[in-house]
C-alpha positions in Angstrom: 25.5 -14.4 -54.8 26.1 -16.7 -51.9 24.6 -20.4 -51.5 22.3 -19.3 -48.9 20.8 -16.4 -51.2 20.8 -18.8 -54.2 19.0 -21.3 -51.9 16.2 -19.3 -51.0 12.4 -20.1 -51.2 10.9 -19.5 -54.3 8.4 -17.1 -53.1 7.8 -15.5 -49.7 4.4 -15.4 -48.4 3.6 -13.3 -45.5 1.3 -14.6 -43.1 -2.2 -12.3 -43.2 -2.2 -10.4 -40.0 -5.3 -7.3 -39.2 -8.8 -6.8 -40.6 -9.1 -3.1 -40.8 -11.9 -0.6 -41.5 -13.7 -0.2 -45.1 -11.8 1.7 -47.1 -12.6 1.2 -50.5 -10.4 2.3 -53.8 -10.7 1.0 -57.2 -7.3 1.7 -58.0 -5.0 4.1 -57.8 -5.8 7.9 -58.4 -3.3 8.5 -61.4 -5.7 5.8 -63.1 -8.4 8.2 -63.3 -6.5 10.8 -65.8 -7.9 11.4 -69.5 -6.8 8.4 -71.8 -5.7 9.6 -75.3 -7.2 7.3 -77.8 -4.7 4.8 -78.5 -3.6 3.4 -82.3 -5.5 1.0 -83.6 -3.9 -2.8 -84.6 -5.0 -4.9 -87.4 -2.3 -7.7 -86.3 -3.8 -11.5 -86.0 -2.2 -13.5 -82.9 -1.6 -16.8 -83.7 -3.4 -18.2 -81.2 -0.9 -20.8 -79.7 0.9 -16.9 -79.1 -1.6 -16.1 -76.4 -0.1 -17.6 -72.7 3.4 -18.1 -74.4 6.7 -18.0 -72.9 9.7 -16.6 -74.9 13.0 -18.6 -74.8 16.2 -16.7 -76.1 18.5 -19.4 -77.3 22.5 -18.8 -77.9 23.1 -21.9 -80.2 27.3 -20.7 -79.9 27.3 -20.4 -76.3 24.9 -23.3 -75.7 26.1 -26.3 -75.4 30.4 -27.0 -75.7 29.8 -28.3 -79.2 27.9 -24.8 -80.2 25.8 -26.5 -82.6 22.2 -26.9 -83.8 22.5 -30.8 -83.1 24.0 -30.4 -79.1 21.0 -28.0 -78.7 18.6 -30.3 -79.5 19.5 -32.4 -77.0 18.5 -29.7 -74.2 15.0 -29.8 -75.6 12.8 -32.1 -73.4 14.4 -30.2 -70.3 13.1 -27.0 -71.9 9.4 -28.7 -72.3 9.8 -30.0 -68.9 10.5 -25.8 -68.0 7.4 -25.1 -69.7 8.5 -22.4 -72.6 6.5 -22.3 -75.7 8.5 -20.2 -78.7 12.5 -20.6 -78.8 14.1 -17.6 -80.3 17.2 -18.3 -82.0 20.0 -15.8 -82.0 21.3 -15.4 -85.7 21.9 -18.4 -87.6 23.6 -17.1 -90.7 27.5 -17.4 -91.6 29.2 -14.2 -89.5 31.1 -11.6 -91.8 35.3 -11.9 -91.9 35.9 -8.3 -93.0 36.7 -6.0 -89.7 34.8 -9.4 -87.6 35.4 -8.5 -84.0 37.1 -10.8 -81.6 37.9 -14.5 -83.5 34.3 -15.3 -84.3 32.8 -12.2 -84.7 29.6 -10.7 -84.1 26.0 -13.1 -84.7 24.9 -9.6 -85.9 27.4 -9.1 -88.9 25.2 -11.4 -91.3 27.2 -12.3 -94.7 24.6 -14.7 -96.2 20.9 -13.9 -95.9 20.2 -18.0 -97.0 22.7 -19.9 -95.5 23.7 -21.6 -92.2 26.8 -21.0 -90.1 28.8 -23.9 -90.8 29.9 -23.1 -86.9 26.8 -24.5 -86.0 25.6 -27.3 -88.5 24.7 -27.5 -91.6 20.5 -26.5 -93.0 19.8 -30.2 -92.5 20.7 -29.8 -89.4 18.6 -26.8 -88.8 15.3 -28.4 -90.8 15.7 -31.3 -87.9 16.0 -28.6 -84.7 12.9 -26.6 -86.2 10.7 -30.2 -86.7 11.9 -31.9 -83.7 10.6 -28.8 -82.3 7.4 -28.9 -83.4 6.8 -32.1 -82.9 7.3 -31.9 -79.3 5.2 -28.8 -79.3 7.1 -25.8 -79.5 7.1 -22.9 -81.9 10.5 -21.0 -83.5 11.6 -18.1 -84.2 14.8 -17.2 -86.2 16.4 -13.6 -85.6 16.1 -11.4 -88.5 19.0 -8.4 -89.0 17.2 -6.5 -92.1 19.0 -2.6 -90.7 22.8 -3.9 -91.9 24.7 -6.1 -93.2 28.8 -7.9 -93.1 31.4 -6.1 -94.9 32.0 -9.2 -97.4 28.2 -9.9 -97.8 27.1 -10.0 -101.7 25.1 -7.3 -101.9 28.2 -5.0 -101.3 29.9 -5.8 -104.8 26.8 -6.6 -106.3 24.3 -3.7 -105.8 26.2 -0.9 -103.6 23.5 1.2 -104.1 21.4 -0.5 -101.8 23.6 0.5 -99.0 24.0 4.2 -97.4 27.3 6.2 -98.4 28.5 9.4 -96.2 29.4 12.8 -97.9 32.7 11.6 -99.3 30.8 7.8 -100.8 32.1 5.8 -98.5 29.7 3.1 -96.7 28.4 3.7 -93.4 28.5 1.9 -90.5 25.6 3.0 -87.6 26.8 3.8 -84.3 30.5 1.8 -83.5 29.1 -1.2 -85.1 32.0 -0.9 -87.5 31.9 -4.6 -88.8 28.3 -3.7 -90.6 27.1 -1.5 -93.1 24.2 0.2 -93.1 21.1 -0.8 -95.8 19.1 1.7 -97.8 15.8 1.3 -97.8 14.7 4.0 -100.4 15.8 1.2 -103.0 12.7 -1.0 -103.3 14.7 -3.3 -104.9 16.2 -4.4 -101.5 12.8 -4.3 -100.5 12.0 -7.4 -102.5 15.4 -9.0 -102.0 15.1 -8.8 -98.2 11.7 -10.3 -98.3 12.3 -13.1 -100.5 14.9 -14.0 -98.2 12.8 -13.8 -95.1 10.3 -15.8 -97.0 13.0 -18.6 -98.0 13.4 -19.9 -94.4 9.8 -20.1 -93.8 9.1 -22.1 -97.0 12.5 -24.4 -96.4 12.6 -25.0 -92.7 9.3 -23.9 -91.5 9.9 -22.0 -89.0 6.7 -19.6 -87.4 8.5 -16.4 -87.7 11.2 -13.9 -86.8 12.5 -11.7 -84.1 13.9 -9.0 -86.2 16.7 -6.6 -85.1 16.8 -2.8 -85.0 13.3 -2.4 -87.2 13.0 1.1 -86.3 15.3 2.6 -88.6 13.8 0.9 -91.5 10.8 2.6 -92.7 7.5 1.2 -91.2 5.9 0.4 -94.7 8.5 -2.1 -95.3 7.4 -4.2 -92.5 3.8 -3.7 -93.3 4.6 -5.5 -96.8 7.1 -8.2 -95.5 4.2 -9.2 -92.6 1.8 -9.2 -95.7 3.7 -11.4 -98.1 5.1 -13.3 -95.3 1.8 -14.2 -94.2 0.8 -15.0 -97.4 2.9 -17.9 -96.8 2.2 -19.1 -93.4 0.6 -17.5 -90.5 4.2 -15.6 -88.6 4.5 -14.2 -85.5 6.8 -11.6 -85.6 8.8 -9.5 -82.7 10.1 -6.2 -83.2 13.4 -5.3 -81.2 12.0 -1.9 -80.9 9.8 0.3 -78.7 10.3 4.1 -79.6 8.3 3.2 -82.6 4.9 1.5 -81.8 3.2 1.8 -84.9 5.2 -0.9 -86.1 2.4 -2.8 -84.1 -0.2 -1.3 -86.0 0.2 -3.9 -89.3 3.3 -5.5 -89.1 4.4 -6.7 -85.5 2.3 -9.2 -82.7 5.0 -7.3 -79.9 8.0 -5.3 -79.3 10.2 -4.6 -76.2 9.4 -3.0 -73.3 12.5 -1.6 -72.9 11.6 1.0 -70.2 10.4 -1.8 -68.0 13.1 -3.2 -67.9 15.8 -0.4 -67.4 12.7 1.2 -64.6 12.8 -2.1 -62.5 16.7 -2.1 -63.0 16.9 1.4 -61.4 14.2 0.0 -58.4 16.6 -2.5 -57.7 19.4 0.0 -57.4 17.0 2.2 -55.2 17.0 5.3 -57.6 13.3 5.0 -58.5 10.6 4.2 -56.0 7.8 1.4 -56.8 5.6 3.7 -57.1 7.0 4.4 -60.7 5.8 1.4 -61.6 2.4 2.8 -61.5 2.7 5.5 -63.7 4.5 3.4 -66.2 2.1 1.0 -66.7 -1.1 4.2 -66.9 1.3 5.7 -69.4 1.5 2.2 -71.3 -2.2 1.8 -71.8 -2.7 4.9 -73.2 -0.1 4.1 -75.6 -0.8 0.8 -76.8 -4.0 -0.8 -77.7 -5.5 -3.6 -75.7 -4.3 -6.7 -78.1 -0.2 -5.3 -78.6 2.1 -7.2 -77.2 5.1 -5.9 -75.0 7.8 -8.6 -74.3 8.8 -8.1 -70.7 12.5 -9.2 -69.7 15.3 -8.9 -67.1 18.2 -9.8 -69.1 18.8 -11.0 -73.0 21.7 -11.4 -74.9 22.9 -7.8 -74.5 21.9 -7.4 -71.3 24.1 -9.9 -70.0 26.7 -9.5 -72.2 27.5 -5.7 -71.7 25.5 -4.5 -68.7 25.7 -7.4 -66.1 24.3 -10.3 -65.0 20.5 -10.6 -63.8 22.9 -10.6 -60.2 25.1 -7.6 -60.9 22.0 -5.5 -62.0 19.1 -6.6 -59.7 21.1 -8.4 -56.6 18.6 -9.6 -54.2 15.5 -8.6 -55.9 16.1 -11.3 -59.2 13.2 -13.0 -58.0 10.8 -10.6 -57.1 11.5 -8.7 -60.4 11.5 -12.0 -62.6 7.7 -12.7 -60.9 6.6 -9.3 -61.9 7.3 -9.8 -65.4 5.6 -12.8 -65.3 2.7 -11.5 -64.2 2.6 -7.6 -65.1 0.8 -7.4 -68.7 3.0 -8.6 -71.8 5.0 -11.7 -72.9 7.8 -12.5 -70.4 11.4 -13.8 -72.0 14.0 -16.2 -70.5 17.8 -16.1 -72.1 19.9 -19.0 -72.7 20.8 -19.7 -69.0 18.8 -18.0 -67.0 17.3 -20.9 -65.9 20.4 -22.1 -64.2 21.5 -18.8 -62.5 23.7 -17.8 -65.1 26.2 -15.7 -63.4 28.9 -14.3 -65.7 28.7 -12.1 -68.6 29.0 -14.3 -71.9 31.9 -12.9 -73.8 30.3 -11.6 -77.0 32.3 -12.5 -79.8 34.1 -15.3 -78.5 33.1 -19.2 -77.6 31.5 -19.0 -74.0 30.1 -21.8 -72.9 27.4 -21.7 -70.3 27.7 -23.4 -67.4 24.7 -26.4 -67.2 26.1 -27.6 -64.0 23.2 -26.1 -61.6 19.7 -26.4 -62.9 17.8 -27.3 -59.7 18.6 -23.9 -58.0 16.7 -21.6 -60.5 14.6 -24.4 -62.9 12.3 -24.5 -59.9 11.1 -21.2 -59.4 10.8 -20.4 -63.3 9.2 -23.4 -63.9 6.2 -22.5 -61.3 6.0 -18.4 -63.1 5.8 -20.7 -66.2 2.5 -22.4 -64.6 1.0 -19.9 -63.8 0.9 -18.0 -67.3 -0.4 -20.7 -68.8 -3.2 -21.6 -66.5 -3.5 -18.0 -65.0 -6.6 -16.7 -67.8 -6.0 -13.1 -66.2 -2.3 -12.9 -67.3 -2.9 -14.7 -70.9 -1.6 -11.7 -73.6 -3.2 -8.7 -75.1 -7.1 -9.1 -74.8 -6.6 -12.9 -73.6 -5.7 -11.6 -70.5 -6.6 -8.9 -68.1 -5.3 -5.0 -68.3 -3.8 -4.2 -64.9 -5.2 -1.9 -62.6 -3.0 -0.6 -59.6 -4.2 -1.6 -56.2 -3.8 1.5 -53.6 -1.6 0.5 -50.9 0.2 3.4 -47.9 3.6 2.3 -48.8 3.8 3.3 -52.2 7.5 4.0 -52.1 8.5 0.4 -51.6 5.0 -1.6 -52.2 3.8 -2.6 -56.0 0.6 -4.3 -55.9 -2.1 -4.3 -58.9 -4.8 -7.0 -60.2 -5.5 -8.7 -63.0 -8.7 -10.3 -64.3 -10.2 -11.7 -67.2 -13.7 -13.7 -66.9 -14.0 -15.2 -63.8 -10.4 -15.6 -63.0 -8.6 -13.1 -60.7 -5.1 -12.3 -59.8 -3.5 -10.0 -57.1 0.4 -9.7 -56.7 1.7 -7.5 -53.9 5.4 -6.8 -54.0 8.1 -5.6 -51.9 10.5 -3.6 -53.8 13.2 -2.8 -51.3 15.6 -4.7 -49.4 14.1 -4.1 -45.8 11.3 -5.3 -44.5 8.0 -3.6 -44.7 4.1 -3.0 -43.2 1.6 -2.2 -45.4 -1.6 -1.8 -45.9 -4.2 -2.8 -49.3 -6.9 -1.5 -49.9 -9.4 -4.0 -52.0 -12.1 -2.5 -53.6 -14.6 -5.3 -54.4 -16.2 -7.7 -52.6 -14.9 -9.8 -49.9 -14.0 -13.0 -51.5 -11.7 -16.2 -51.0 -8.2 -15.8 -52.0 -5.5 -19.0 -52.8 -2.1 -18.4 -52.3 0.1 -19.5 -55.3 2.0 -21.6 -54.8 1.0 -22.9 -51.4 -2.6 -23.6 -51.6 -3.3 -21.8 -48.1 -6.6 -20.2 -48.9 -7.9 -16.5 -47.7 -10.4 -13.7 -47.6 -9.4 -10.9 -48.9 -11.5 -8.0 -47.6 -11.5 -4.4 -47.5 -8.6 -3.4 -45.9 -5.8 -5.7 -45.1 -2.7 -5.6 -43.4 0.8 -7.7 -44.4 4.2 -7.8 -43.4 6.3 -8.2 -46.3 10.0 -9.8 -46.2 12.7 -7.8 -48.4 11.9 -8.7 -51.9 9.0 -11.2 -51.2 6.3 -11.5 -53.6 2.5 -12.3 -52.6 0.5 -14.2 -55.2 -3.4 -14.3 -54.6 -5.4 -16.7 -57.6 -9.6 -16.4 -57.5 -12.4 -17.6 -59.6 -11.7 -20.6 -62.4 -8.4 -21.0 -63.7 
């Protein structure tokens, strides 16, 4: 991406043009189809969870030192961005048995209860997670329960607890071949794993996990871990999953919204129209019930590492994809980087560091999406927020725009999916009422029927009622 593309404003607003004739919608017609009854979720937010931010933090690739310590230091910039939870990448020593690459992968866990001496030592970690807190964030550690290293314990110890093929040899799922697949119809693992999870709450106290692959571990055994867990201290706890969503029901606050992310991926690339967003998000709400959580991204750790950059996969249309998330229902996610226009795949099991050298480009624009979550009350999470309804518009094809409201507090966002410029018409159907643009202040009434001309990619951001 060139200078003058990096350079760009961080949101276009098109000026308001035509006051047409009343023509009023409520939302768009797909909207009015038969909503199965959704499943139901017994799952208590932690309330400090409800206009959150998501940070992804890569403690090797972070800083040139790669350690707990050198991390810590980026922390006041990262309250000065405005995230609330930091998610950090595995923290446990990496397996040496068939590792891949020279430091293997953060996913080959050897040591449920210890620290990779790579990055510090627990004292180390204890000091991250309360300097954290004190400064007003909350922490999660990522949690690999599916597998484990080659040379982790459990192997000589209690083979049994792992799956064997045909001929008794271990397994290893998909090409992942420096991991072994668990079995979880020993119970017995059941209780190890949890008492393990339950270790680094008690000694570092940390508010909860991310936990890796959960869907191929039965849902029961999350339903138990969330139970002792939070026996312990009220978690929060993220499932990397979303072909499962009953792990919402007892265990999990959110999982990913994968689709969203691949569907705006293929917008970007022009082989889905906007207008796909629509029925996503009518499918999605019959789905999930109103108080799940669905963590909305662009990139993450494997994301950027094997599919692209946020640059290679979206091109132009970073930002306007990055202010949908923002503002679409769910919990949006930054990775390690992303806040500095990270521009090159970080090599996976290797040292990588990123570069810090640019944070005025890119800080900026996330730090104003950041804002406005947390003093948007329409876009707070689950039932602290608003469900979206789809605003009808005549250029469906390239033009996304919805609402959002909760109380008092409204918000519209109309977006230009494509990479020419575009007319288009909304149709509002409420009353006529004042409108502020975000960020600019410039204030307008939106009426019945109005008219814009959107640049390529531009976002429009309307704010009503009290924040």
């Amino acid at each position: 991406m060139s200078n003058n593309q990096l350079n760009k404003i961080y949101f276009t607003f098109p000026v308001l043009i035509i006051l047409f004739s009343i023509s009023i919608v409520s939302c768009h017609p797909a909207a009015k189809q038969e909503k199965p009854k959704p499943f139901r979720t017994t799952v208590q937010h932690p309330e400090w969870s409800r206009h959150a931010v998501l940070y992804e933090v890569n403690i090797r690739q972070y800083t040139p030192e790669g350690t707990f310590r050198a991390f810590e230091e980026h922390l006041p910039r990262l309250k000065r961005l405005g995230v609330d939870i930091l998610w950090l990448m595995p923290v446990y020593p990496v397996g040496e048995k068939n590792r891949k690459g020279s430091l293997g992968s953060y996913y080959s866990v050897r040591d449920y209860t210890s620290v990779n001496p790579h990055y510090g030592s627990l004292e180390d970690l204890k000091h991250l997670v309360k300097q954290a807190h004190t400064m007003g964030f909350h922490v999660l550690l990522d949690w690999v329960a599916n597998h484990t290293a080659w040379d982790h314990s459990w192997v000589k110890k209690h083979p049994d607890w792992y799956e064997h093929d045909s001929t008794g040899h271990f397994v290893s799922p998909y090409d992942w071949t420096d991991v072994i697949q668990l079995n979880y119809s020993n119970h017995h693992l059941w209780a190890a794993m949890v008492r393990a999870m339950k270790y680094w709450i008690t000694e570092t106290d940390i508010d909860g996990f991310r936990c890796d692959y959960p869907g191929h571990i039965p849902v029961a055994f999350w339903d138990s871990a969330r139970t002792v867990l939070g026996k312990t201290k009220p978690v929060f706890m993220l499932a990397e999953d979303e072909e499962h969503p009953q792990l919402l029901a007892h265990a999990f606050d959110m999982n990913y919204a994968w689709e969203l992310m691949h569907l705006t991926e293929h917008i970007a690339k022009g082989k889905e129209k906007a207008s796909a967003l629509s029925s996503y998000f009518i499918r999605q709400q019959k789905i999930y019930p109103p108080d799940a959580y669905r963590l909305n991204c662009i990139t993450n750790h494997d994301e950027n590492s094997w599919n692209g950059t946020v640059f290679e996969r979206y091109g132009d249309g970073v930002r306007a994809f990055a202010t949908l998330i923002f503002t679409v229902p769910g919990m949006p996610l930054i990775y390690s980087g992303q806040e500095a226009g990270l521009n090159k795949r970080l090599r996976f099991f290797e040292k990588d560091t990123i570069n810090w050298s640019d944070t005025t480009t890119w800080s900026p624009f996330y730090r104003q999406l950041i804002r406005l979550k947390h003093h948007c009350q329409a876009l707070g999470n689950g039932i602290a927020g608003g469900p979206l309804k789809v605003l009808y518009n005549n250029k469906e094809d390239r033009v996304f725009s919805f609402m959002r409201q909760k109380g008092e507090n409204k918000i519209i966002v109309i977006q230009n999916l494509f990479s020419n410029p575009t007319d288009t018409k909304i149709y509002y159907p409420f009353k006529k009422e004042p409108f502020t643009l975000y960020p600019s202040h410039r204030t307008m009434l939106f009426t019945d029927t109005l008219s814009f001309h959107l640049t390529p990619w531009s976002s429009l951001i309307l704010l009503s009622g009290k924040p």
